[in-house]
C-alpha positions as CSV (number, residue, x, y, z in Angstrom):
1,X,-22.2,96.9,48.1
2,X,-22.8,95.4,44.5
3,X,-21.3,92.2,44.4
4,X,-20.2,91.9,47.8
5,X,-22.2,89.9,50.7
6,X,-23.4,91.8,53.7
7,X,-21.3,90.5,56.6
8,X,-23.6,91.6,59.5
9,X,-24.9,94.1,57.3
10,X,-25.1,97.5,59.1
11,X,-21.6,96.5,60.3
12,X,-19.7,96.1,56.7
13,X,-21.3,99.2,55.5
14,X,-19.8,101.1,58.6
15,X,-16.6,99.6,57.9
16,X,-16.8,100.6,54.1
17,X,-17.6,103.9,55.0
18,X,-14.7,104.1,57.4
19,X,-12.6,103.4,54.6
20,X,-13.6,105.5,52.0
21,X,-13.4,108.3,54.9
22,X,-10.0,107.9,55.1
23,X,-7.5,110.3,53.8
24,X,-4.7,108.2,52.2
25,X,-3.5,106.2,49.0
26,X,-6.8,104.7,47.6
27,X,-4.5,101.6,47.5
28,X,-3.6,101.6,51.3
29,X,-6.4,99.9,52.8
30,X,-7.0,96.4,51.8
31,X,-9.7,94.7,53.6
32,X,-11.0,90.8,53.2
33,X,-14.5,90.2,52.6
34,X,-16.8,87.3,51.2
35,X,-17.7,87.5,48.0
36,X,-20.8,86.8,46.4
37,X,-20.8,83.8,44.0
38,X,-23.1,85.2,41.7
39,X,-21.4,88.8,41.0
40,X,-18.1,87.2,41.4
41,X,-17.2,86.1,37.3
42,X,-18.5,89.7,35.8
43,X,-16.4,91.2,38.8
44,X,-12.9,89.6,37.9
45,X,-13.8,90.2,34.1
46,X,-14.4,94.2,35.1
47,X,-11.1,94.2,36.8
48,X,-9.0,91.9,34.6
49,X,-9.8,94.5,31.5
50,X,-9.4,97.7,34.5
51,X,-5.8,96.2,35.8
52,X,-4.1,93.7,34.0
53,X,-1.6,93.9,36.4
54,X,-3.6,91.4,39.0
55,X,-3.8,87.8,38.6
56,X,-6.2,85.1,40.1
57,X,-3.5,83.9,41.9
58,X,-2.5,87.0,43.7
59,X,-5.7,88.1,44.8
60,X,-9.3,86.7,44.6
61,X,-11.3,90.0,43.6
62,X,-10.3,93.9,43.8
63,X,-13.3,96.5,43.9
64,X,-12.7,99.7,42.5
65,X,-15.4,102.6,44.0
66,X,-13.2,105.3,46.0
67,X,-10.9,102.7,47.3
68,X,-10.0,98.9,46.5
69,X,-11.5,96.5,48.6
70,X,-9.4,93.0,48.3
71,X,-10.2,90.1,49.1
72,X,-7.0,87.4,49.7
73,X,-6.5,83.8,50.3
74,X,-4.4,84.0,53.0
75,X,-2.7,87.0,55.4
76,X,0.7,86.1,53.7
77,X,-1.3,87.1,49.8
78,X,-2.2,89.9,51.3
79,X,0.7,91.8,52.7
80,X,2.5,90.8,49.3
81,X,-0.1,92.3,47.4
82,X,-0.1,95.5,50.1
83,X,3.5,95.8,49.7
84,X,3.4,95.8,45.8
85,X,0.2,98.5,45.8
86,X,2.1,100.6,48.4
87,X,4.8,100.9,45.9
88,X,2.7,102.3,43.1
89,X,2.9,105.7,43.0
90,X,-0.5,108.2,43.5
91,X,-1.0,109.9,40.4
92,X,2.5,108.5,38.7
93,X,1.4,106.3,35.6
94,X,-1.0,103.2,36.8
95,X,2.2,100.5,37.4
96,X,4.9,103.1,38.6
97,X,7.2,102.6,36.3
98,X,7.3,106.3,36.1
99,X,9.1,106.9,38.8
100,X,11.5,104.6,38.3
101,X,11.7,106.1,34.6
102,X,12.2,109.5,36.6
103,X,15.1,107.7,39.1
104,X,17.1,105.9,36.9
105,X,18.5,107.6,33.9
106,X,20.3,104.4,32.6
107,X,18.0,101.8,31.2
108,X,18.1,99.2,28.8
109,X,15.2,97.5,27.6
110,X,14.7,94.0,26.5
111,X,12.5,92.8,23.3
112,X,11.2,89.2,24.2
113,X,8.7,86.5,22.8
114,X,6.0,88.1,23.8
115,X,6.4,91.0,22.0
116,X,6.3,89.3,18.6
117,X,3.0,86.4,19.8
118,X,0.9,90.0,21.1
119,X,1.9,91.8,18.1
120,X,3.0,94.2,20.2
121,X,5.6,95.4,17.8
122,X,4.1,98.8,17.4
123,X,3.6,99.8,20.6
124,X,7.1,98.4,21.5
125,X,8.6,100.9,19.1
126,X,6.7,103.9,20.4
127,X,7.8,102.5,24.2
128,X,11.2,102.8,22.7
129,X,10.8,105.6,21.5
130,X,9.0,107.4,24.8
131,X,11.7,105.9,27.0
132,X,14.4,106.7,24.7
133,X,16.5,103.7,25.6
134,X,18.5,101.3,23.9
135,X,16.9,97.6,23.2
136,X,18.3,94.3,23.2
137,X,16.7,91.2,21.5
138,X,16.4,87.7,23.0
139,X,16.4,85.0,20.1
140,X,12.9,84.8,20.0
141,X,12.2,88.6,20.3
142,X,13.5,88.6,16.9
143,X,10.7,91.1,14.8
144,X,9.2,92.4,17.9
145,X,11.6,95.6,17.2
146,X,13.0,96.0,13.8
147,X,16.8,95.0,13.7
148,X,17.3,97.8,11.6
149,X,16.3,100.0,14.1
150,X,19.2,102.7,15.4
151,X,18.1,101.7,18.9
152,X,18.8,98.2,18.5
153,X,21.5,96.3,20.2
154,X,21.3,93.2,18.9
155,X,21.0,89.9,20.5
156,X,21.4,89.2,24.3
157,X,23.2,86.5,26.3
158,X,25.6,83.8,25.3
159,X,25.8,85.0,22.1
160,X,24.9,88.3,22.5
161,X,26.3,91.3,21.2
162,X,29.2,93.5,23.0
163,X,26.8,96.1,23.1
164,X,23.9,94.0,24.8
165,X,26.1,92.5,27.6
166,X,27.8,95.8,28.3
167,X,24.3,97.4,28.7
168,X,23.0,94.8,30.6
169,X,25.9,94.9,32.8
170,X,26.2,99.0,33.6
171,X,22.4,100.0,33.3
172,X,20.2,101.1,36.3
173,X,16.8,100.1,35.1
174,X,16.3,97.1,32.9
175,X,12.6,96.6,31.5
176,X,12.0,93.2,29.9
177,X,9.4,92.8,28.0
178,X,7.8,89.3,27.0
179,X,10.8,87.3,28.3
180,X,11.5,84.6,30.4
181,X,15.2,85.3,31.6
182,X,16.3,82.0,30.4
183,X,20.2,80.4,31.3
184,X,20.8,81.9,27.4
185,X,20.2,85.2,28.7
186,X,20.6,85.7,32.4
187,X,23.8,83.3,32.6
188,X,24.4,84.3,36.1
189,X,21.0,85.2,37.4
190,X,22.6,86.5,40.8
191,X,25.1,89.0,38.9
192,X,22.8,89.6,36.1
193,X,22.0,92.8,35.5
194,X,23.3,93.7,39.4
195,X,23.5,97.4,39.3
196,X,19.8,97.9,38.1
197,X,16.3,97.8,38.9
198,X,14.5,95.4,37.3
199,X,10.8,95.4,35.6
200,X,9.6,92.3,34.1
201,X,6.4,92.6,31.9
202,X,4.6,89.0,30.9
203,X,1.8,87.5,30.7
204,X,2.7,84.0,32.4
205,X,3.0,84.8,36.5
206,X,4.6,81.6,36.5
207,X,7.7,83.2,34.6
208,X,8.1,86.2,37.5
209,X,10.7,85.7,40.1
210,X,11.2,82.6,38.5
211,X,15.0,82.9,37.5
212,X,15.6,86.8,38.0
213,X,14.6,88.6,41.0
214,X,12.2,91.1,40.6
215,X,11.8,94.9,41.6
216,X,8.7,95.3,40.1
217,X,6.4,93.1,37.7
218,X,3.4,94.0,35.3
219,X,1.4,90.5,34.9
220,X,-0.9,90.8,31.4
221,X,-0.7,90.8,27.8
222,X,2.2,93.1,26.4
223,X,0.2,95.1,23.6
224,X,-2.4,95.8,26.4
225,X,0.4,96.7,29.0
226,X,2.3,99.0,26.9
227,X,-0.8,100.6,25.0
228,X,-1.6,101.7,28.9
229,X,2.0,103.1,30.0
230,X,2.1,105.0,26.4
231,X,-0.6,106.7,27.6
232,X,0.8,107.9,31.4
233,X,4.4,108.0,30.1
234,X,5.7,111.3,29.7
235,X,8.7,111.9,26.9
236,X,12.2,111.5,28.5
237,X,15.6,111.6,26.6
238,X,19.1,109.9,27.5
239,X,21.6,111.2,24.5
240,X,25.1,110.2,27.0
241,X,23.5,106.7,27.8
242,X,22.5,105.8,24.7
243,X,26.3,107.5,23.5
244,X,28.0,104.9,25.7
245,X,25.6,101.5,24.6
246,X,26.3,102.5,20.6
247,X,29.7,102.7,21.4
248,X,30.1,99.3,21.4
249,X,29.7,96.6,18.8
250,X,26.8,95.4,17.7
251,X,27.5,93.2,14.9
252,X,30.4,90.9,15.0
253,X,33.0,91.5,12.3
254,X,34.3,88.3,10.9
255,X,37.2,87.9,8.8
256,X,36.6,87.4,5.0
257,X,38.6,86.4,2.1
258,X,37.8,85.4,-2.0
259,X,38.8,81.8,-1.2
260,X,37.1,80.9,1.7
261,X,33.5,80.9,2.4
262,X,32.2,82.8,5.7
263,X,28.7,82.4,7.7
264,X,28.8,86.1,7.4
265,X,29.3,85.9,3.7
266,X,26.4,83.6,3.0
267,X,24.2,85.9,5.2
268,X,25.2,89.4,3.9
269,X,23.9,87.2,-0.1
270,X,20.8,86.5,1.5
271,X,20.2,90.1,3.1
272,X,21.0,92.0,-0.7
273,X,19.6,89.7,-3.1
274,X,16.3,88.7,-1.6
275,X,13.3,90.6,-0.7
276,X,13.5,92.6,2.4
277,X,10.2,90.9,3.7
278,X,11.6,87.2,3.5
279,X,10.6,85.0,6.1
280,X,13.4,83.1,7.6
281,X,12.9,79.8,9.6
282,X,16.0,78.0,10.8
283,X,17.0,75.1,12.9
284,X,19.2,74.7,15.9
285,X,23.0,75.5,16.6
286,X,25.7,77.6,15.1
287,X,23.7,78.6,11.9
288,X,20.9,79.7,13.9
289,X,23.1,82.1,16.1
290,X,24.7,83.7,12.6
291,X,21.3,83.9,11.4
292,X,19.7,85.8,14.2
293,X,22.8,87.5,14.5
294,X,22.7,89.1,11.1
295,X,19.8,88.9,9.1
296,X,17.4,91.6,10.7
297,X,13.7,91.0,10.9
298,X,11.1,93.7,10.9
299,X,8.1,92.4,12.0
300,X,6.4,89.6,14.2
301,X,6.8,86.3,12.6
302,X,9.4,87.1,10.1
303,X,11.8,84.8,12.1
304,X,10.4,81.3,12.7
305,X,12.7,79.0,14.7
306,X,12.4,76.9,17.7
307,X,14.4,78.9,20.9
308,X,14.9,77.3,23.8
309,X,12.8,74.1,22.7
310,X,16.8,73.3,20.5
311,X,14.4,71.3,18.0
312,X,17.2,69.9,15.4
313,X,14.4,69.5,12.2
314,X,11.8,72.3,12.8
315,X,13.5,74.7,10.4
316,X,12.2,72.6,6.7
317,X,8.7,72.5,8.5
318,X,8.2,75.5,9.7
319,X,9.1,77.2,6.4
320,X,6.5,74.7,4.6
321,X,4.0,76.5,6.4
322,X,5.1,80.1,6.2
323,X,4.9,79.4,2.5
324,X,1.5,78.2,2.8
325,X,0.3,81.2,5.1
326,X,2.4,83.6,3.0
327,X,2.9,82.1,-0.7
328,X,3.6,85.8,-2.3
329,X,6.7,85.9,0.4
330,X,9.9,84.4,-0.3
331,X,10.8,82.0,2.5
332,X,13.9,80.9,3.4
333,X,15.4,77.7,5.3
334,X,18.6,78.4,7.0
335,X,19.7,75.1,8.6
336,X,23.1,72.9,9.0
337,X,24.0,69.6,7.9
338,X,23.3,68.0,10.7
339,X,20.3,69.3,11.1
340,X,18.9,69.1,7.7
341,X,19.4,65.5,8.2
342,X,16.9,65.5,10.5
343,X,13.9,66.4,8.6
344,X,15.1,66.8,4.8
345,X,12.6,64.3,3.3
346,X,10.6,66.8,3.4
347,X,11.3,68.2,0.6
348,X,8.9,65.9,-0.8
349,X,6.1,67.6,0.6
350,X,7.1,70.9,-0.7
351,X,7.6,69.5,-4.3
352,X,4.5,67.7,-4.0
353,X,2.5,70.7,-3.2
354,X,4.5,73.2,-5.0
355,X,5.3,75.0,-1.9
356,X,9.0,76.6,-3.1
357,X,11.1,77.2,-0.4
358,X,15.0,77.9,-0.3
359,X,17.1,75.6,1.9
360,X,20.2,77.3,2.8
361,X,22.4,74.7,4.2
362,X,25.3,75.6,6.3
363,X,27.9,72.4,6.0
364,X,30.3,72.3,8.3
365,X,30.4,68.3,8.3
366,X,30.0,68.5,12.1
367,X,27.0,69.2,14.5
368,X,29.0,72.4,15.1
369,X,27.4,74.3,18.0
370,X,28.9,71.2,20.1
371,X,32.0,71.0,18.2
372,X,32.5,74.4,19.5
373,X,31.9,74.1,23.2
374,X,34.1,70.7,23.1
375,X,36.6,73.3,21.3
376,X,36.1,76.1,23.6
377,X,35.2,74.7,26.9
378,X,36.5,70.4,26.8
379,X,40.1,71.2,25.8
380,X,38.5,69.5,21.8
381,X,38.0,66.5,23.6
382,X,35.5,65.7,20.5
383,X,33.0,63.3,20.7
384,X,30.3,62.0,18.5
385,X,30.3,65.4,16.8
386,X,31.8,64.5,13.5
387,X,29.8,64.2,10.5
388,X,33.2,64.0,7.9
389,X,32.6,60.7,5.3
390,X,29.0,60.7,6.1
391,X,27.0,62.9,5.2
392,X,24.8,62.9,2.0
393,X,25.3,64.7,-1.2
394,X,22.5,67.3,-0.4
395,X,22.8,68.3,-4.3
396,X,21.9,64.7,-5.5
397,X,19.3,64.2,-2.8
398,X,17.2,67.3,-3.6
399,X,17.2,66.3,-7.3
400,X,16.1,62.8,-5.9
401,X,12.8,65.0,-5.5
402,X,13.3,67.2,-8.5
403,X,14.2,70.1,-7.0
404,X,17.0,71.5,-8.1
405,X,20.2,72.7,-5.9
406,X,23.7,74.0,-5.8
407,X,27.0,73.3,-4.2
408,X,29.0,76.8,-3.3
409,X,32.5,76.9,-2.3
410,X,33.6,80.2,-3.0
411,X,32.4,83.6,-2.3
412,X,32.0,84.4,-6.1
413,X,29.9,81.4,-6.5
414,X,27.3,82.6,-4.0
415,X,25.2,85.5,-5.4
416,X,24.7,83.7,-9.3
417,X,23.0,80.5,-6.9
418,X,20.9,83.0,-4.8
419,X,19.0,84.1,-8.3
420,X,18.6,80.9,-9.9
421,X,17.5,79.6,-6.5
422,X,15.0,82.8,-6.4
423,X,14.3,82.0,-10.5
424,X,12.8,79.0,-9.4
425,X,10.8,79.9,-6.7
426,X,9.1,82.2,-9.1
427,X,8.1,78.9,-10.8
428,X,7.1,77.4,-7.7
429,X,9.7,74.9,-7.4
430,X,12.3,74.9,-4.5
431,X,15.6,74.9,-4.4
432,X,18.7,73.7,-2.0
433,X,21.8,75.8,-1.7
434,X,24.9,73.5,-0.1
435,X,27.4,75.8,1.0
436,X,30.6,74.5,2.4
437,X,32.1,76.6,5.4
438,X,35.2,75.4,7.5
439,X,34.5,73.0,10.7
440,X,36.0,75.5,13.5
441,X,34.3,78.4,12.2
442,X,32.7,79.5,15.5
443,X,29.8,82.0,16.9
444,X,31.0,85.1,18.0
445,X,30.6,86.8,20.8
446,X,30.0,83.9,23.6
447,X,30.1,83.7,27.1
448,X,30.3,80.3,28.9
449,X,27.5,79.4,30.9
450,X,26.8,80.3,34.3
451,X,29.9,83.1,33.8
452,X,29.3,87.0,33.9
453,X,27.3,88.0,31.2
454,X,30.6,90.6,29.8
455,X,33.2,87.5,30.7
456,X,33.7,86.4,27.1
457,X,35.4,83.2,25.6
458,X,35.3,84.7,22.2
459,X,34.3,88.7,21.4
């Protein structure tokens, strides 16, 4: 009875007795007793590192000795937490996710936020690997799981991939790791993902059930969470499933010519003439989407930008830092003209310290991201988007720090700026690349919010 305050004495240790005696899932009997104040810390610490699964808020204490002994709030805490022990399997992996791994033969998994901040990326990839699904990436789940890796689907949501949305849409079991299931992601949250189970894995209990209903939820730290199913899961194999995802697009093909610069064009420079290990940081809007879209990161932290935050001016910032933290890495700012506006003169701290980082600036003159949805979705009823006559000579203004920088108009003009812009970050000093892409270039794929995550404006 360690821990545990005799209620009448003889009469709880009957009662315990009576439980252990019965024959039925350990998990079946839930009783409420008082708890000692004293034992009651080292007790929650034993089973927080025991079950990560169970949350203050869910249940007070659990005692594990033949049985679990709970002890809940109120009757209503309780019979949730019965209902959600009564579903775990005896003997089927610790969270029963086994059986629905043994149920459902069509599952998709998701690569959140979380992944990347538990460095959980690891243990994601074996997961993958075990479960032998197909993975999709929210924006800020870029890193948890390689881009590169033959799994991956890309991006999820708005401006997800075909391959994402389709999977999302026909799957039977969708696992989300380290997400929140934000209106990027689950547009429609009462069609989204409809046909499938769903298990959400996070840390924050405050993110469950919040926007997507739940059929089962793990509530703890993801490395700690996966390390533990790696070690129940058995090895299972879906070649037709993952036949059908890869059948679809995963990478959006945009059209390219020799006279007109592309996002795509600028991006696929980047990707062959600098180090596979650059960090990236970016801003907010349209050149975030290309960047997340197709640079691919390999590791946690490799992608810095702001998500669902939208913080116009992080980008210049955050890639100060990564320089500082990292300063045998080649960092790079991807950002737009409007954006770069934001936060620019700070290029004067990274001359100042000698802190070389290369600004990538995607000029559209317009705030583009809104130029598109008052394209797409306000008949271009435009409005305070337009940045033509303007904006700044970005050229000028990073010599005005002396740094130097480069205006690019043509394709052919792109790789000969990436290496003097990489010369001189050898040297330590940074260097500003202006490139000049056409105002209704637009993100593809996108579907409009609160539509059906595979109704899509653009594909």
């Amino acid at each position: 009875m360690n821990f545990w305050k005799r209620r009448g004495d003889e009469a709880a240790t009957a009662q315990t007795m009576q439980l252990r005696d019965r024959e039925r899932h350990p998990y079946a009997g839930l009783r409420s007793f008082t708890p000692q104040r004293g034992g009651e810390l080292r007790l929650y610490q034993a089973v927080r590192e025991a079950v990560p699964v169970v949350d203050a808020a869910v249940c007070k204490l659990i005692r594990l000795s033949g049985g679990a002994l709970v002890f809940c709030e109120d009757p209503e805490t309780e019979k949730r937490l019965r209902d959600f022990l009564e579903r775990v399997p005896a003997g089927r992996g610790q969270y029963g996710i086994n059986a629905f791994l043994e149920q459902y033969l069509e599952s998709l998994l998701i690569c959140g936020g979380g992944v990347v901040r538990s460095r959980a990326h690891e243990e994601f990839r074996q997961f993958v690997r075990r479960i032998d699904a197909p993975v999709a990436i929210t924006v800020m789940g870029g890193g948890g799981v390689s881009g590169r890796d033959v799994m991956t689907t890309g991006m999820i949501g708005m401006h997800g991939s075909v391959a994402s949305n389709m999977a999302c849409d026909n799957c039977d079991l969708l696992i989300a790791v380290g997400c929140r299931f934000s209106d990027r992601v689950a547009l429609k949250p009462e069609t989204f993902a409809h046909q499938a189970k769903i298990v959400h894995i996070d840390i924050d209990r405050a993110e469950i059930n919040k926007n997507v209903q739940t059929d089962h939820h793990i509530i703890g730290d993801a490395k700690q969470v996966l390390n533990l199913l790696l070690e129940r899961l058995p090895q299972y194999e879906h070649k037709e499933w993952k036949d059908f995802v890869l059948s679809f697009p995963r990478e959006t093909e945009y059209g390219e010519s020799e006279s007109v610069l592309t996002p795509k064009q600028v991006l696929s420079a980047i990707a062959r003439k600098c180090p596979q290990d650059s960090i990236v940081a970016t801003d907010v809007g349209q050149h975030q989407m290309w960047a997340i879209q197709h640079l691919h990161f390999d590791y946690p932290g490799q992608l810095l930008t702001s998500g669902g935050f939208g913080t116009m001016g992080f980008g210049l910032g955050a890639a100060i830092g990564a320089k500082q933290g990292n300063p045998d890495k080649t960092v790079i700012h991807i950002t737009g003209d409007g954006c770069f506006r934001m936060n620019g003169n700070e290029l004067a701290t990274e001359a100042y310290y000698g802190l070389p980082v290369i600004t990538v600036i995607f000029n559209n003159r317009n705030l583009g991201m809104v130029r598109q949805w008052q394209s797409l979705i306000y008949d271009h009823r435009y409005s305070q988007t337009s940045l033509e006559n303007r904006s700044p000579d970005f050229v000028k203004f990073a010599d005005a720090f002396g740094l130097k920088g480069r205006r690019v108009t043509q394709p052919s003009e792109l790789e000969e700026a990436i290496t003097e812009a990489l010369a001189e970050s050898a040297q330590g000093r940074g260097y500003v690349i202006d490139c000049a892409i056409n105002a209704d270039e637009m993100v593809h794929p996108m579907v409009n919010g609160g539509h059906h995550i595979t109704e899509f404006l653009l594909s």
